[in-house]
C-alpha positions as CSV (number, residue, x, y, z in Angstrom):
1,X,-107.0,6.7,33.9
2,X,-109.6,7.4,31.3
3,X,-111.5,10.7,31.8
4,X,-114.6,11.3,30.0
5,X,-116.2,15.1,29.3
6,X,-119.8,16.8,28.7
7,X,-119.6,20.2,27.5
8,X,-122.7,22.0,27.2
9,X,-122.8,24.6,25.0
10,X,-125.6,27.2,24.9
11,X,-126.1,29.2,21.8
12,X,-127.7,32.7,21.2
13,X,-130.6,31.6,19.1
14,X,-129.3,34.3,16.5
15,X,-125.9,33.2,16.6
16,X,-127.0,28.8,16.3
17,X,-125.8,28.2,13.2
18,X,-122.2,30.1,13.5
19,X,-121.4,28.3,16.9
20,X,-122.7,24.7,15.6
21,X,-120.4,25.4,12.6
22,X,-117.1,26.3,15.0
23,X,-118.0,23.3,17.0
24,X,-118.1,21.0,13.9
25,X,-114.6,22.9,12.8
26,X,-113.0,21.4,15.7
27,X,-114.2,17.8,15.5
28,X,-111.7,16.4,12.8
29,X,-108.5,18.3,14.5
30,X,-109.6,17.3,18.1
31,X,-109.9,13.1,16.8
32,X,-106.8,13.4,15.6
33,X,-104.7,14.2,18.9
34,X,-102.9,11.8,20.6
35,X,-105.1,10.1,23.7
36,X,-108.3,11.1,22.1
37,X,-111.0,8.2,21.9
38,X,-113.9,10.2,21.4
39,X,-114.9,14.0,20.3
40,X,-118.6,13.7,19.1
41,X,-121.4,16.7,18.7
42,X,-124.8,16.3,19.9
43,X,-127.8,18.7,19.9
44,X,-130.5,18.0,22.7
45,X,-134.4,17.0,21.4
46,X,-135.7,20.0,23.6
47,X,-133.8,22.9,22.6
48,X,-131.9,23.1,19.4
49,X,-129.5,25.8,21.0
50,X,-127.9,23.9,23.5
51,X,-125.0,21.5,21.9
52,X,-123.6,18.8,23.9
53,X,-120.2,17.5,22.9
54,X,-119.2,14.2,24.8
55,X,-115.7,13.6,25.0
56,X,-113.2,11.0,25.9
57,X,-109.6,11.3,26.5
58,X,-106.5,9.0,27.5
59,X,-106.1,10.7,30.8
60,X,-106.2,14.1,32.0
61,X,-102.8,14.9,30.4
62,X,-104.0,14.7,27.1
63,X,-107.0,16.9,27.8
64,X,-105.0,19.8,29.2
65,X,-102.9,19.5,26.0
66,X,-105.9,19.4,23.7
67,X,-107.1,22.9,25.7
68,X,-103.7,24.2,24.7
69,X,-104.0,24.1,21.2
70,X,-104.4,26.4,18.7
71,X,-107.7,24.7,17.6
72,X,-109.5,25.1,20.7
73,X,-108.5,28.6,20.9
74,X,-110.0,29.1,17.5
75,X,-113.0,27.8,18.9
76,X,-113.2,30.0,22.2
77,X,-112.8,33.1,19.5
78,X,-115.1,31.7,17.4
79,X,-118.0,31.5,19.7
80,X,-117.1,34.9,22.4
81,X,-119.9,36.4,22.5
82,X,-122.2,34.3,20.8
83,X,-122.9,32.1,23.6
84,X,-125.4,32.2,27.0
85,X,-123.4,29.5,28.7
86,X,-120.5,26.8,28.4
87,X,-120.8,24.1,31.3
88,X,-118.1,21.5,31.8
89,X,-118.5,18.2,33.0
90,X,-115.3,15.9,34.0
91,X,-116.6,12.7,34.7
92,X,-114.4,9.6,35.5
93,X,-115.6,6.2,35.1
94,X,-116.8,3.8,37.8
95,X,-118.2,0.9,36.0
């Protein structure tokens, strides 16, 4: 079954533009895994620190593989410490 994802990342307002950049580093690797249908970046109107990245993926399968690679641990070592919050949202569809 499809499973769809919100992450919401919340930058240090010193640290904005290095975690946007890590999060745009992981865009073209992530679309290219097998069982992604969509990896796209988003910053909300109100508050240009928080970064929303909606996700789609195959099933839940391919999303624990795509938290196993060596990209997304780039990522996690990219933003440590740079960050005020990370908030997770699985969603699966309904309608």
């Amino acid at each position: 079954m499809p499973l769809s994802v919100v992450a919401t990342i919340t930058a240090k307002s010193e640290y904005r533009a290095e975690v946007r950049q890590a999060l745009l580093a992981i865009l073209s690797p992530s679309r290219a895994e097998t069982g992604c249908l969509q990896y796209d970046l988003h910053v909300t109107q109100d508050n240009p620190d928080r970064l929303v990245m909606i996700e789609r993926w195959q099933d839940d399968a391919t999303l624990v593989r795509h938290m196993a690679t060596a990209h997304f641990a780039a990522l996690g070592a990219a933003i440590d410490g740079k960050v005020t919050g990370v908030d997770i949202v699985r969603l699966n569809p309904v309608a």
